[in-house]
RODO-2510 file (C-alpha; in nm, 4 decimals, decimal comma):
residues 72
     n   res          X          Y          Z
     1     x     0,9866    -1,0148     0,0186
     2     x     0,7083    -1,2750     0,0472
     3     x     0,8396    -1,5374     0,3115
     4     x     0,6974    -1,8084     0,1048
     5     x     0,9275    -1,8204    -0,2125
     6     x     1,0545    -2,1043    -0,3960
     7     x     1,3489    -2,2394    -0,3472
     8     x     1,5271    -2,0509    -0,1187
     9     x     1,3757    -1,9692     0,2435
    10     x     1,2167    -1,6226     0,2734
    11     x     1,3776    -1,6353     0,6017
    12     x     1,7425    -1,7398     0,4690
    13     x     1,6979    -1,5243     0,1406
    14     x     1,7698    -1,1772     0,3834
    15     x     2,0262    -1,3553     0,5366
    16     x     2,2202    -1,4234     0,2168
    17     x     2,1727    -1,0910     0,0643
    18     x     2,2764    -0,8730     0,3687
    19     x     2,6058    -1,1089     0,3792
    20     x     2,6831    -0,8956    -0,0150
    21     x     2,8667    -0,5598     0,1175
    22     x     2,7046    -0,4061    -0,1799
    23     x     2,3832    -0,4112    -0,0853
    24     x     2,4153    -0,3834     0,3108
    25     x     2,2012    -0,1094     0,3298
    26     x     1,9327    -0,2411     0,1455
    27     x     1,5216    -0,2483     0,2511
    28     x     1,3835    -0,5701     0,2971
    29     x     1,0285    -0,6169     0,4370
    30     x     0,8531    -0,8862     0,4716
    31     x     0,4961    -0,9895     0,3124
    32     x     0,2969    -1,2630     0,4122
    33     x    -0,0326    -1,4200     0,4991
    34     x     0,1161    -1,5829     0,8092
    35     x    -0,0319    -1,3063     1,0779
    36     x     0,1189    -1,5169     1,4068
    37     x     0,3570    -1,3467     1,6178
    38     x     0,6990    -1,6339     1,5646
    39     x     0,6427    -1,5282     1,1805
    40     x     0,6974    -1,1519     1,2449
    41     x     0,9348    -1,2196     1,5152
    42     x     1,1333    -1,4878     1,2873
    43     x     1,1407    -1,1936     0,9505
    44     x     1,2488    -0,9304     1,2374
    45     x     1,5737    -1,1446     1,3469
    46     x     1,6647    -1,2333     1,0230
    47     x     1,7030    -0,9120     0,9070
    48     x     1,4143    -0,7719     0,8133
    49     x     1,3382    -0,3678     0,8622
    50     x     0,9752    -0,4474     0,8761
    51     x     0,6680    -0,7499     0,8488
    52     x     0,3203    -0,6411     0,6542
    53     x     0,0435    -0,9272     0,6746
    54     x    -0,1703    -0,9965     0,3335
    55     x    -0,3936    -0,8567     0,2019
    56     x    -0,1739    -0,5717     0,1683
    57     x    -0,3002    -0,1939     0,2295
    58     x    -0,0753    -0,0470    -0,0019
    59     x    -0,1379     0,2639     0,1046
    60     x     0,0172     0,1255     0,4507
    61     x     0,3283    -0,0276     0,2595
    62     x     0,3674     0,3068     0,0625
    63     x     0,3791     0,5133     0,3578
    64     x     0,6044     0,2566     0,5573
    65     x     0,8478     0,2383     0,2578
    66     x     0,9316     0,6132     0,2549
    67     x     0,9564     0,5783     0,6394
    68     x     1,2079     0,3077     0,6028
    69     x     1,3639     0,4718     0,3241
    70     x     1,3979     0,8426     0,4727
    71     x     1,1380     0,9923     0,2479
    72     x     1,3101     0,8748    -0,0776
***
């Protein structure tokens, strides 16, 4: 989830969806181009399972999904 999205907070969005009981055991990471520490720290507490920094190595965010997602 990129923290910048329209709208709705990327920071509130996690919030609101892991309120749903259907989807509590959802993946959410967060993707930005904010590197600074309060950004990671700030997608970390709201839920987030992990924070990638653009330009994304998806070869990173491959590998960290099927970590996160028990080899799925």
């Amino acid at each position: 989830m990129d923290l910048s999205v329209p709208k709705l907070d990327g920071l509130a969005a996690p919030r609101r969806i892991l309120t749903d009981p259907q989807v509590r055991g959802v993946v959410i990471v967060a993707v930005t181009a904010h590197a600074e520490p309060q950004y990671r720290q700030n997608a970390l507490s709201a839920g987030m399972d992990a924070f990638v920094t653009k330009p994304v190595d998806f070869g990173f965010l491959g590998d960290l999904l099927k970590r996160l997602l028990g080899g799925k």
